[in-house]
DOKOLKE-443378 format. One record per residue (C-alpha): x, y, z; residue in three letters. Coordinates in steps of 0.25 Angstrom, whole numbers, padded with zeros to 4 digits, always signed. Last residue first. Example, Ala and Ser with C-alpha at 12.3 -4.5 7.8 and 13.67 -1.06 7.14 Angstrom:
REM residues 2
+0055-0004+0029SER;+0049-0018+0031ALA;
***
This chain:
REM residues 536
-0241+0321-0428UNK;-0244+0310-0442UNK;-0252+0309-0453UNK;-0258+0297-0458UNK;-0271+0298-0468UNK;-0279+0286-0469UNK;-0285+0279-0481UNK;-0298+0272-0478UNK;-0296+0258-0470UNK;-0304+0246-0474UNK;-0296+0232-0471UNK;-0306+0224-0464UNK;-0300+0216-0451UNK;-0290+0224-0447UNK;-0277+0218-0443UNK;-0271+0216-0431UNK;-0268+0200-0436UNK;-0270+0197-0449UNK;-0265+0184-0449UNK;-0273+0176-0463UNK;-0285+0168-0462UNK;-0295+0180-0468UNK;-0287+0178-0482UNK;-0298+0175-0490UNK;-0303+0191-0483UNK;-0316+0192-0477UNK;-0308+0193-0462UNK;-0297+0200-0468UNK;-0306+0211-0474UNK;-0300+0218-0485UNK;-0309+0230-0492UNK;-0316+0226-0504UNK;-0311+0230-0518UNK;-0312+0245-0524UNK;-0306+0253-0513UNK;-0302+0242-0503UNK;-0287+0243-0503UNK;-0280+0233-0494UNK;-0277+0238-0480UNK;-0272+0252-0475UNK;-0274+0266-0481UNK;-0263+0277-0480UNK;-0262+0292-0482UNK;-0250+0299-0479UNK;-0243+0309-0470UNK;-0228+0311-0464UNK;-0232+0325-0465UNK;-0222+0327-0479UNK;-0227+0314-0484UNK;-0242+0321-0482UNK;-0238+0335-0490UNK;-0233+0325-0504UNK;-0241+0316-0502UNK;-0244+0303-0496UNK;-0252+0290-0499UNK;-0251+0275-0492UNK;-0260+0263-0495UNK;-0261+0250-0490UNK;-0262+0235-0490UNK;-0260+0233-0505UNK;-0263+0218-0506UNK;-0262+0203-0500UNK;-0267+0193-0494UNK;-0267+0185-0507UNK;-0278+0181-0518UNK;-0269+0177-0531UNK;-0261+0187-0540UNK;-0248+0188-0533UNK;-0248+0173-0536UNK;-0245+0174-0551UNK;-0254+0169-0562UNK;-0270+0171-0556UNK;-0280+0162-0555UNK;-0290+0164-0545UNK;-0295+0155-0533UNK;-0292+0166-0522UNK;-0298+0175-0530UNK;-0291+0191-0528UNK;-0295+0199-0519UNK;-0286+0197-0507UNK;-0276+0202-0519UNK;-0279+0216-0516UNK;-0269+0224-0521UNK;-0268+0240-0520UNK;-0262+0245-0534UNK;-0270+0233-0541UNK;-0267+0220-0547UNK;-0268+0211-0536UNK;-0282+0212-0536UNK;-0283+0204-0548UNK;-0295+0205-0559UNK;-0292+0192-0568UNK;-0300+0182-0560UNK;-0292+0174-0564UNK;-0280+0178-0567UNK;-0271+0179-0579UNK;-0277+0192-0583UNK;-0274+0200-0571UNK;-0284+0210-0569UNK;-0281+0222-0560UNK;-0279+0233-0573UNK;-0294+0230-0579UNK;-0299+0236-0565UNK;-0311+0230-0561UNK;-0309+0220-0550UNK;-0296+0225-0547UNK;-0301+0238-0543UNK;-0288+0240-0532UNK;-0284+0254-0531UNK;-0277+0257-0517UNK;-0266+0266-0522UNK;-0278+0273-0530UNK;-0285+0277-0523UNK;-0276+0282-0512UNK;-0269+0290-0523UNK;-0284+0294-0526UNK;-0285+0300-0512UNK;-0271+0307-0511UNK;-0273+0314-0523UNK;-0273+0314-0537UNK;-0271+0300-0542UNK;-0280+0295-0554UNK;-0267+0296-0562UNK;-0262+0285-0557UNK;-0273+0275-0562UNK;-0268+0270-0574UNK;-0253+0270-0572UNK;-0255+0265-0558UNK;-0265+0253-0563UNK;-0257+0249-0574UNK;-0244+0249-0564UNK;-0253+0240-0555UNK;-0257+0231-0565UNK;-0242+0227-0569UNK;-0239+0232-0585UNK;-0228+0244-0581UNK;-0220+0236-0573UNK;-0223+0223-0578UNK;-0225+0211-0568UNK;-0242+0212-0571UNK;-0238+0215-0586UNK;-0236+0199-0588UNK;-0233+0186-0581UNK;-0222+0179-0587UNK;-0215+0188-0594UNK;-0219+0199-0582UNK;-0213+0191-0573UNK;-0199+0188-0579UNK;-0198+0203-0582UNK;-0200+0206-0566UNK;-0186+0199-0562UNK;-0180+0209-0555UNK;-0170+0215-0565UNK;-0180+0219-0576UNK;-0189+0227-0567UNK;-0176+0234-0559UNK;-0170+0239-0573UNK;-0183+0242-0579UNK;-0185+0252-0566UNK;-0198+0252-0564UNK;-0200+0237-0555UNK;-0213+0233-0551UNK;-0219+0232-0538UNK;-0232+0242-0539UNK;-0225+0257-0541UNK;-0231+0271-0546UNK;-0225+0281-0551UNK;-0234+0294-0553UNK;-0235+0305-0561UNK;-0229+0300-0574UNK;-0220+0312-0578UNK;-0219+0317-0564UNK;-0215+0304-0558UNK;-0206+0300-0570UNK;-0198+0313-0566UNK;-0196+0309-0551UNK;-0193+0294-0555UNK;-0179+0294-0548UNK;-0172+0281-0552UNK;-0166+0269-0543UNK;-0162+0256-0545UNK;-0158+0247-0534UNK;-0152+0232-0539UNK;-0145+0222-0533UNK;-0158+0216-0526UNK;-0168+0223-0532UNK;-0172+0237-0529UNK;-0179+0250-0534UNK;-0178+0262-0533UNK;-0187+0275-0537UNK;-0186+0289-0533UNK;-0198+0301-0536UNK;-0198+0315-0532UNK;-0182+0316-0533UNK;-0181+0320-0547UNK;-0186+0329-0559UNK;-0190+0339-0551UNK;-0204+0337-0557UNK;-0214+0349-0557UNK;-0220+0355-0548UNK;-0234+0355-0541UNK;-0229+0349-0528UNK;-0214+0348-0529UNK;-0207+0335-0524UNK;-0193+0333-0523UNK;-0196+0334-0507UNK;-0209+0324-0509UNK;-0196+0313-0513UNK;-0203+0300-0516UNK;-0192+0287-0515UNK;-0202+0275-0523UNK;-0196+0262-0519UNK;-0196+0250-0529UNK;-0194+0237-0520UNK;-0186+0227-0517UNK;-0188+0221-0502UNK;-0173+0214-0504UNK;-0162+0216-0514UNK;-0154+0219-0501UNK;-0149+0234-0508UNK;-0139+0240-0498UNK;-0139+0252-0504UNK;-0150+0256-0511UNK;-0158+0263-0500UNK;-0150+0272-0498UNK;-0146+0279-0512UNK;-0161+0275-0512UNK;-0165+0285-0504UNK;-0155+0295-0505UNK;-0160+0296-0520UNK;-0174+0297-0517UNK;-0172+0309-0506UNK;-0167+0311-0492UNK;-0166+0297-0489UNK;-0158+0292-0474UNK;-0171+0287-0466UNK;-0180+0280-0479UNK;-0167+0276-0485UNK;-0165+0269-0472UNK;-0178+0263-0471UNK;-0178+0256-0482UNK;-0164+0252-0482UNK;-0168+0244-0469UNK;-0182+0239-0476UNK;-0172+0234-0489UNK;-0163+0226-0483UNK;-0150+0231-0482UNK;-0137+0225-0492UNK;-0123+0222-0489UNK;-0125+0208-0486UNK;-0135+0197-0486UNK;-0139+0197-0501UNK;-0148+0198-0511UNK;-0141+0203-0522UNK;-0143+0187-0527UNK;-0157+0189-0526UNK;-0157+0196-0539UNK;-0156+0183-0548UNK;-0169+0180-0543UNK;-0175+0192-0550UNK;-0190+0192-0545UNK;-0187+0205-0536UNK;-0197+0213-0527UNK;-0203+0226-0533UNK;-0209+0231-0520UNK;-0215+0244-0520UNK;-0207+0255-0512UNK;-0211+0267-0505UNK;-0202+0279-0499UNK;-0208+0295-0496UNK;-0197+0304-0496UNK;-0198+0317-0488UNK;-0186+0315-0479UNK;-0198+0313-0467UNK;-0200+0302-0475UNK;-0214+0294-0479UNK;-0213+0279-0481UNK;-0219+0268-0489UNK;-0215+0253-0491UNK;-0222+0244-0487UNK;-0213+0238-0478UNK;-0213+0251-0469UNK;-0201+0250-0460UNK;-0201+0249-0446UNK;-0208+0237-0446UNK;-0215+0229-0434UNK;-0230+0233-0440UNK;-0231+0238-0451UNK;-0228+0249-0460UNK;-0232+0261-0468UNK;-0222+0273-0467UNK;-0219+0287-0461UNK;-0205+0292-0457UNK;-0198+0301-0451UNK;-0181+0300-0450UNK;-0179+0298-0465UNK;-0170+0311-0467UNK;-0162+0305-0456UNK;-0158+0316-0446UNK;-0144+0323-0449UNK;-0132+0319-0441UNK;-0128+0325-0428UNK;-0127+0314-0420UNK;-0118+0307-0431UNK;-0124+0294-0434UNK;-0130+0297-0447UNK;-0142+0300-0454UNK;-0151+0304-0439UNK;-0161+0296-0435UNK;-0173+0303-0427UNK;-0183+0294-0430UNK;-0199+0296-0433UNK;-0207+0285-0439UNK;-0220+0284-0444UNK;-0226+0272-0446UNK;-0239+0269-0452UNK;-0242+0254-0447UNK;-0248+0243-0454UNK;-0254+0228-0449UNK;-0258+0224-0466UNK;-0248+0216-0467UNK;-0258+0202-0468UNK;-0264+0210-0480UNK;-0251+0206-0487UNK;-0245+0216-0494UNK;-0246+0227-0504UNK;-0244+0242-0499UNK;-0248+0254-0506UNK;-0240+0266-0507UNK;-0242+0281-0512UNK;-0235+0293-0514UNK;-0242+0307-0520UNK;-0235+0317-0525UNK;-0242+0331-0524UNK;-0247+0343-0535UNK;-0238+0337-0545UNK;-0248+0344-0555UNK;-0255+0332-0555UNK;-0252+0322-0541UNK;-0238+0314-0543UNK;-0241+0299-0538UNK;-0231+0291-0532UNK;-0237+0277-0531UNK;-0235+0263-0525UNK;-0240+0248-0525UNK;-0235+0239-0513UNK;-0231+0224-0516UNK;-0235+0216-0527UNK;-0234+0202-0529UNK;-0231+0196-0542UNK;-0226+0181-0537UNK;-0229+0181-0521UNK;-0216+0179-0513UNK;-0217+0169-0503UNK;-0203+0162-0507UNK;-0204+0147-0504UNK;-0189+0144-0507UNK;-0182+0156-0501UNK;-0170+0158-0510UNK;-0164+0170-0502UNK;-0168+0179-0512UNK;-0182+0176-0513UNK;-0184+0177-0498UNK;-0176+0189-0497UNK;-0185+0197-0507UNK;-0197+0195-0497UNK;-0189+0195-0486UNK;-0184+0211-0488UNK;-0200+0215-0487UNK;-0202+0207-0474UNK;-0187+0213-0469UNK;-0193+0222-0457UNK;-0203+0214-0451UNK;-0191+0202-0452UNK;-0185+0210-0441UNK;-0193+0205-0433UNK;-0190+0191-0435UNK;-0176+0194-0436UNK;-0176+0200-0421UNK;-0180+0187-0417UNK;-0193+0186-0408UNK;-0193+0187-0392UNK;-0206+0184-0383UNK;-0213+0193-0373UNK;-0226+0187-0368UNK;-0235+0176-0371UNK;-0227+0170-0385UNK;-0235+0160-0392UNK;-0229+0150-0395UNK;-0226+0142-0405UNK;-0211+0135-0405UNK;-0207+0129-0418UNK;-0197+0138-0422UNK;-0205+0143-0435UNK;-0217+0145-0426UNK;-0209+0151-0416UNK;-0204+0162-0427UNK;-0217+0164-0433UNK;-0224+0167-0421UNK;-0213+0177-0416UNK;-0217+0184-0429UNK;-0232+0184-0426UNK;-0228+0189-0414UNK;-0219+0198-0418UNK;-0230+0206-0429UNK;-0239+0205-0416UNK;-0228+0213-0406UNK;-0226+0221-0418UNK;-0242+0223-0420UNK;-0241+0230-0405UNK;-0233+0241-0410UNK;-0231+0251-0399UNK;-0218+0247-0394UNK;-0212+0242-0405UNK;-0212+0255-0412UNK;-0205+0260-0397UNK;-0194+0250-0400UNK;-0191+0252-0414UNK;-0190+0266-0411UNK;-0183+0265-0398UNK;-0171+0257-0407UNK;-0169+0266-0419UNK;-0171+0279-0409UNK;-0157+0271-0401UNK;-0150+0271-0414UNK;-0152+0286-0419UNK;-0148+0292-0405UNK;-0158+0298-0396UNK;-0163+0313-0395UNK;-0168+0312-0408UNK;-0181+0304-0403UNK;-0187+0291-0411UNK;-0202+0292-0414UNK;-0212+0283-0421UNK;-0228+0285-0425UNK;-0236+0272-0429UNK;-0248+0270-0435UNK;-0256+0258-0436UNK;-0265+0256-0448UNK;-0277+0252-0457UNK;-0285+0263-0453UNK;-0295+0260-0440UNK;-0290+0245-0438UNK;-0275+0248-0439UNK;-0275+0260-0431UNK;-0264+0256-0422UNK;-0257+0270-0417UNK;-0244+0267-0414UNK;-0234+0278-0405UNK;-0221+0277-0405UNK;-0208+0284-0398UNK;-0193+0283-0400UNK;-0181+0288-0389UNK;-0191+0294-0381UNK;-0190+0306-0372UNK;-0204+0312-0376UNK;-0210+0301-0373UNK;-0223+0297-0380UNK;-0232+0286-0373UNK;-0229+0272-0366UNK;-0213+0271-0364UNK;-0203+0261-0369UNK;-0187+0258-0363UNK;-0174+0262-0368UNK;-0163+0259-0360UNK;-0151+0267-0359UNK;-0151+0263-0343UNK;-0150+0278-0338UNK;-0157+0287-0351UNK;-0168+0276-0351UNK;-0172+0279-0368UNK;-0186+0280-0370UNK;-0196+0272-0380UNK;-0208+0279-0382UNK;-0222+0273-0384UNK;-0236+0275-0389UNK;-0249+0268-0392UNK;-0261+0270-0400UNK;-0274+0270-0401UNK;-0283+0272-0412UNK;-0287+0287-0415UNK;-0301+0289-0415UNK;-0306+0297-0428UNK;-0297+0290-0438UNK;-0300+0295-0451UNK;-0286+0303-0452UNK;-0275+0296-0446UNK;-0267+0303-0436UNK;-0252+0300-0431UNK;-0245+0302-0418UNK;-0254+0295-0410UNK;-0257+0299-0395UNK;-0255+0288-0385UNK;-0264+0276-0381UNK;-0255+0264-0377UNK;-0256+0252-0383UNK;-0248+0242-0374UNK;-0235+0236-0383UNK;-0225+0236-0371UNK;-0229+0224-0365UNK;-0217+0213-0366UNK;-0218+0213-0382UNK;-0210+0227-0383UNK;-0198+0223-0374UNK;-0199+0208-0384UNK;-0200+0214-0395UNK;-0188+0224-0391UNK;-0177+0217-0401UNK;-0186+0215-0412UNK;-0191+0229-0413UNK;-0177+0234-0413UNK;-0173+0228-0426UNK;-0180+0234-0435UNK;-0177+0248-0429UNK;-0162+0244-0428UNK;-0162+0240-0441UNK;-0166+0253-0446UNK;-0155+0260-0439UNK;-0144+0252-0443UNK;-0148+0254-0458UNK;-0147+0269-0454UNK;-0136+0268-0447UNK;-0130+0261-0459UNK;-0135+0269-0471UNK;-0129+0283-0463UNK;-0116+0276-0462UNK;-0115+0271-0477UNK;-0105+0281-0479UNK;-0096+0278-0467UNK;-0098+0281-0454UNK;-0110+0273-0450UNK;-0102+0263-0455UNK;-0108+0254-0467UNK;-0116+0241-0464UNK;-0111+0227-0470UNK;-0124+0222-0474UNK;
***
C-alpha cells in the first residue's frame, strides 16, 4: 500500500497501521535476545483471577526498561515501576484450558518505543513462542534441506514469524494466488456467534465459539494495556481502543478468533464467511490494500462506535480473511429499555471488492437475537461470493436460513436467559439425537458437524458423506466466550477451553483416532468447566 502521511487525513490510519506492525514485527527481531536464556519462569504476582482455581499456578513476570545514558532498552525480572512495557503470564493450561497474559506499556514514553517493549516484554515471558519458533525454524530447514536441531540461540526470518499474524489472510490468499493443491476443506465452518437480548431487555449478552483445529488448542486470554495516543501530536487524545481483552494464542498479538472486549465499550467478533467466487480474486491485490489482522486491530484502537469502526476497517479492503463482524455498542444500550433504534448492533461483511455494512439495532429487538455461523445475511454478499452454486448443488446446509446451525439458533435461542444457559447453549452439540444434526446424504446420517459447537472427531471414519467438511477431522468448536453488559464493562467474561463435552464424550488426544497428531503443551483430556476471568 502506498501509506498516507501522518499529516494528512489518512494520518491517524497510518500510525496506527505502523504501529500494529511494529508489534508483529518485533517479536521476530529480538528471538534471538529472548532465546539466549531470558524465558526462566519467575514467580510474581498475577494480575488476573480465575474463579475455581484454589492454588494459583505459577507465573512469571518481566519489565522491559529504557537505559536513559545508551538508549538501550534491556529486560528485568519482576514489575518496574520505571518500565517502558511490562508482562506477566500465568500458564494455566492444564488446570482451565488456558494461559493468561496481562500487558502494560507506560505513558511516559512515546507511542513508538511502547510498540517495541511490548512486543519484547510478551516475548519474554511466553515460553510457547520460543516452541511455536522452533517448530517454525523446523519447517524452514526442512524445506532447505538442512536438519538440525538448533542447541542454543538460532536466527528465523522475520517473515516466518510474521506468518503467526497473516494465518487467517493465507487461507484466502492461497486461492487467490492460484495455489494448485488448496487445503481448503469444502463446507467448513469456522466459529459460531451470538448476541442475545435477555426478556425485558433486562441485559445483552455476547457470545463466541471458536472452530479450529484441536491441534490450536495452546490459548492465551490477553489483555493489553497501551498508552497510544490518536495522533502524533504529544498532546493528542489517547486511543479509544488503548485496553483490550481478547482470546488468542501463542505468538499473536491479535486474536485470530476473533473476539475482543474494548475499553471504548464495543465488543468485536466475526465469523468467517470465506469467498467461493473465483472471479472475486481479482480484487485481490498487492497494493493499496491492508490485510485484514492489521485493520483489525486498528478499527479496534481508533472506533468510538459501529460506524467508526467500520469507516475504518473498510478502507484498504485485502479481500483476505473475509468474515461477517458483529460491532456491539453497550454504550447505545439501555438496560430495560427500549430500542434506540441504532448503534446497539453493526454488521459488515467482506469480500474482496466489496464491504457492506448495515446497523441491525432494530432487527435485534424485534427478533432478540442474531446469530452468525459462516453464512452471508446481506442477499447482496450471499449472491456475490458464490454460495448459490453450493446450495443447487448441495442443498439448505449452504443456505442462510436452511443450514443446521441456523435451524438450531432459531429453535433454541429462546432457551437463553442467563449467562449459564448462554453457555449451554453456545456449546450444544446432541448430534446423536437431535433431528437438526442429521445429514441425509451421509451415512450414518446423524453428523457431528452439524451443531453450534462441532465435534467432527466423532464422526465415522469409514462413513459416507458428500462434501469433505462432513468426514472425521481434528477439528471443532474449541471454546466458548460470554460477556454482559456489567462484565465488558470490567474487562470480564466467562470462557471454557477445549471441545464441548456436554452431551458427547469429552476429547482425549490419547483415546482420540487422531492420537499421532503434534500436540505439543497440551493437555491430555479436554474437560475444563467454564471459568470466569476478571482482571486487578
Amino acid at each position: 500500500m502506498v501509506a498516507p502521511m501522518y499529516g494528512s487525513p489518512g494520518g491517524r490510519l497510518a500510525r496506527a497501521l505502523t504501529r500494529a506492525l511494529a508489534l508483529a514485527l518485533v517479536l521476530a527481531l529480538l528471538v534471538g535476545l529472548f532465546l539466549s536464556g531470558l524465558t526462566g519462569a519467575l514467580p510474581a504476582p498475577g494480575g488476573r483471577g480465575v474463579h475455581y482455581e484454589p492454588v494459583p499456578p505459577a507465573s512469571r513476570s518481566r519489565s522491559v526498561l529504557l537505559d536513559a545514558k545508551t538508549g538501550q532498552l534491556r529486560l528485568v525480572e519482576g514489575r518496574h515501576p520505571d518500565a517502558v512495557a511490562w508482562a506477566n503470564l500465568t500458564n494455566a493450561i492444564r488446570e482451565t484450558g488456558w494461559a493468561f497474559l496481562e500487558l502494560r506499556t507506560s505513558g511516559n514514553y512515546n507511542d513508538s518505543l511502547q510498540a517495541y517493549a511490548a512486543g519484547v516484554v510478551e516475548a519474554a515471558v511466553s515460553e510457547q513462542v520460543r516452541l511455536t519458533l522452533l517448530q517454525l525454524k523446523g519447517l524452514e530447514d526442512s524445506y532447505e534441506g538442512s536438519v538440525a536441531f538448533p542447541t542454543g540461540r538460532f536466527t528465523i526470518k522475520p517473515l516466518g514469524f510474521l506468518l503467526l499474524q497473516i494465518s487467517g489472510d493465507l487461507g484466502d490468499l492461497e486461492p487467490a494466488l492460484n495455489k494448485t493443491e488448496a487445503r481448503r476443506t469444502l463446507g467448513a465452518g469456522a466459529c459460531s456467534a451470538l448476541v442475545k437480548l435477555l426478556p425485558g431487555h433486562r441485559d445483552l449478552l455476547v457470545a463466541h465459539n471458536t472452530w479450529n483445529s484441536y491441534q490450536s488448542m495452546l490459548r492465551v486470554i490477553k489483555k493489553y494495556w497501551f498508552q497510544f495516543h490518536e495522533g502524533p501530536q504529544e498532546d493528542a487524545p489517547p486511543a479509544p481502543g488503548n485496553r483490550l481483552v481478547f482470546s488468542s494464542y501463542p505468538g499473536t498479538i491479535f486474536s485470530c478468533d476473533d473476539f475482543y472486549i474494548l475499553a471504548s465499550g464495543l465488543v468485536t467478533l466475526e465469523t468467517t464467511i470465506g469467498n467461493r467466487n473465483p472471479a472475486l480474486w481479482k480484487y485481490v491485490r498487492p497494493k493499496h490494500c491492508v490485510l485484514e489482522w492489521v485493520r483489525n486491530i486498528v478499527a479496534n484502537r481508533l472506533a468510538v462506535d459501529g460506524d467508526s469502526w467500520a469507516d475504518t476497517f473498510k478502507r484498504f479492503n485485502s479481500g483476505t480473511y473475509n468474515n461477517q463482524w458483529m460491532i456491539v455498542d453497550y454504550k447505545a444500550f439501555v438496560p430495560g429499555g427500549p430500542s434506540p433504534g441504532s448503534r446497539v448492533l453493526t454488521i459488515l461483511e467482506q469480500l474482496p471488492g466489496m464491504v457492506v455494512v448495515a446497523d441491525k439495532t432494530s432487527e435485534l429487538y424485534q427478533k432478540t437475537y442474531w446469530a452468525s455461523y459462516n453464512i452471508p445475511s446481506f442477499e447482496t454478499v450471499f449472491n456475490t461470493s458464490g454460495l448459490q452454486a453450493l446450495v443447487a448443488q448441495y442443498g439448505d446446509w449452504f443456505s442462510y436460513d436452511g443450514s443446521p446451525r441456523a435451524q438450531i439458533f432459531r429453535r433454541n435461542q429462546s432457551l437463553v436467559h442467563d449467562l449459564d444457559s448462554m453457555i449451554q447453549l453456545m456449546r450444544y452439540n446432541d448430534f446423536l439425537h437431535d433431528p437438526l444434526s442429521l445429514c441425509k446424504e451421509c451415512s450414518p446420517q446423524p453428523n457431528g458437524e452439524n451443531a453450534i459447537s462441532a465435534r467432527s472427531d466423532l464422526n465415522p471414519a469409514n462413513g459416507s458423506y458428500p462434501f469433505p467438511a462432513l468426514r472425521q477431522r481434528s477439528h471443532g468448536g474449541i471454546d466458548v466466550k460470554v460477556t454482559s453488559m456489567a462484565l465488558a464493562k470490567a474487562f470480564r467474561f466467562l470462557a471454557a477451553s477445549g471441545p464441548t463435552w456436554d452431551q458427547v464424550p469429552p476429547f482425549q488426544w490419547s483415546a482420540s483416532p487422531f492420537s499421532g497428531l503434534l500436540h505439543m503443551g497440551q493437555p491430555d483430556l479436554w474437560k475444563f468447566l467454564p471459568i470466569e476471568v476478571w482482571w486487578d
